[in-house]
N, C-alpha and C positions, 0 to 999 in steps of 0.2 A: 504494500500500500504506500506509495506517492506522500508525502506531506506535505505542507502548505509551500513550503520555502523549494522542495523538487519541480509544484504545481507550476510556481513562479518561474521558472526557469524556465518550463517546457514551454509556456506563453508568449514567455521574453524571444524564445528562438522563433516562436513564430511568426512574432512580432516585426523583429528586425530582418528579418529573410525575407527574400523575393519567394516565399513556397507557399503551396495548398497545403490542407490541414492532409491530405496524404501523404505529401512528400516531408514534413516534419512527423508526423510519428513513426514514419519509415527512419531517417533520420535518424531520432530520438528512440528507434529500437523496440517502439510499443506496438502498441495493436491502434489502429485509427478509430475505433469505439472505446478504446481504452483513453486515449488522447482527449476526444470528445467529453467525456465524463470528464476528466481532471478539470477541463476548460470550462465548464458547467460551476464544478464545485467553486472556481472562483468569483462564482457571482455571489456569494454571499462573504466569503472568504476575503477576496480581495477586489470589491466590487470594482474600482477603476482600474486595474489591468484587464478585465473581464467585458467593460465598456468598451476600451481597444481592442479587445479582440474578436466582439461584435460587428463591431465598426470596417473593422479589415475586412474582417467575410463578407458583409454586406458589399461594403465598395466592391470585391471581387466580383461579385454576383453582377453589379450593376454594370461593371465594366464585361462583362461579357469573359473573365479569363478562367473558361471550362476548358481543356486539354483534351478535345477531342469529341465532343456531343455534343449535343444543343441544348440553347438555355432559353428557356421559356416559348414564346414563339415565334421566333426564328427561324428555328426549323435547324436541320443537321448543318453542321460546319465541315463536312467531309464530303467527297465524292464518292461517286459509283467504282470507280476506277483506282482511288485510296482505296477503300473497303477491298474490294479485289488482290489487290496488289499484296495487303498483309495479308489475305488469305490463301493467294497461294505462295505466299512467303512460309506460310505457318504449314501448313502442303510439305513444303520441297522441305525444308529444316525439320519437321518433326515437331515441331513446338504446339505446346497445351497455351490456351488465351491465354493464362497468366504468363508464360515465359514471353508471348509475343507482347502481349503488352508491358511486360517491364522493358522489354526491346523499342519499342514504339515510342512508350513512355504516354502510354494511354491507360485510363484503367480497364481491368479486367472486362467489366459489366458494358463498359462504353464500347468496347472494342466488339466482343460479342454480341453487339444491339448495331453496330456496325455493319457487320459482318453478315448477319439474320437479316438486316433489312435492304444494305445494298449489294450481296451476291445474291444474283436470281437463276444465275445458270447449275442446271440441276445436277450438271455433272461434279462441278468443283463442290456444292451442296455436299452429294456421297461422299467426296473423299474428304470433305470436314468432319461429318459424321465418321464416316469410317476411320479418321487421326482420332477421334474422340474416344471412340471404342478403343482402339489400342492405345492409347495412351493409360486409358481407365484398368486395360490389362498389363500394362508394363510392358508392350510391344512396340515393335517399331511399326509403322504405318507395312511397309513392306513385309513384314510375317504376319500380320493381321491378315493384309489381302492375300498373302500364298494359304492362311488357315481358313479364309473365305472364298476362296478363287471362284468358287463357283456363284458366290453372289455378285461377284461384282469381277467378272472376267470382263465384262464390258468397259463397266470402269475405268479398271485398269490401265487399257491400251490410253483411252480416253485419256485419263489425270494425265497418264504422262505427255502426250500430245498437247493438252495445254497448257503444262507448267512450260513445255517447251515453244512452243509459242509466245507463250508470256515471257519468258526469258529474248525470245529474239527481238520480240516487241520493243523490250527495255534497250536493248543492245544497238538497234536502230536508229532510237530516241536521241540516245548519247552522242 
């Protein structure tokens, strides 16, 4: 348990940084509901650091600095084509949302509601699901689909066809 003088501290760091209240209890080693509670306790505790750190959030909010979603109605601050892009990033590398977004520097939940709402092609679809299931088994995408071949022989051929594509796309661009 935190005490008033650690409380103060964790505030103070959030205070003076350029960071979101995730990237400080990342930081600060804790949990970001754990972080939240402390920040809580000091409205009674130490109500004017606690005003500050109201204050902060809000301006955040109003200034629009979401890292990667949309804030109120707006609407999404990402394309079709971002969304894609980490997702067959997260495809070819093997990576679970969490590891792609601490890559990205998105969070988890934004990146997946990215992901769910701008890839609509059904194939990279599979092979999301399909990374999700072997991941959930401690496989690699690649021995999932030889333990599945037959579900998704299709697939298969498919995913790699358009990570490959997607790859030359990029290579083009540059």
């Amino acid at each position: 348990m935190a005490n008033k003088e650690d409380m103060i501290k964790e505030a103070e760091y959030y205070l003076n940084n350029d960071v979101t209240i995730e990237q400080a209890s990342h930081d600060l080693g804790i949990s970001k509901r754990t972080f939240q509670l402390h920040l809580k306790k000091l409205e009674s505790s130490a109500p004017d650091i606690y005003k500050l750190v109201k204050d902060k959030k809000e301006s955040r909010i109003r200034q629009g600095q979401s890292k990667g979603g949309s804030l109120g109605k707006r609407g999404p601050t990402w394309t079709k084509e971002q969304a894609l892009d980490l997702a067959l990033d997260m495809i070819e590398k093997g990576r679970t949302y969490s590891e792609e977004g601490m890559v990205a520097g998105i969070p988890k939940s934004t990146l997946y509601d990215m992901i769910n709402k701008g890839v609509t092609d059904d194939y990279t679809v599979s092979l999301l699901y399909a990374l999700s299931e072997a991941n959930i088994r401690g496989m690699t995408l690649e021995e999932y689909m030889e333990a599945h071949k037959k579900e998704h022989a299709i697939v298969e051929q498919v995913s790699k066809d358009i990570i490959s594509e997607h790859i030359n796309t990029k290579e083009r661009k540059k």
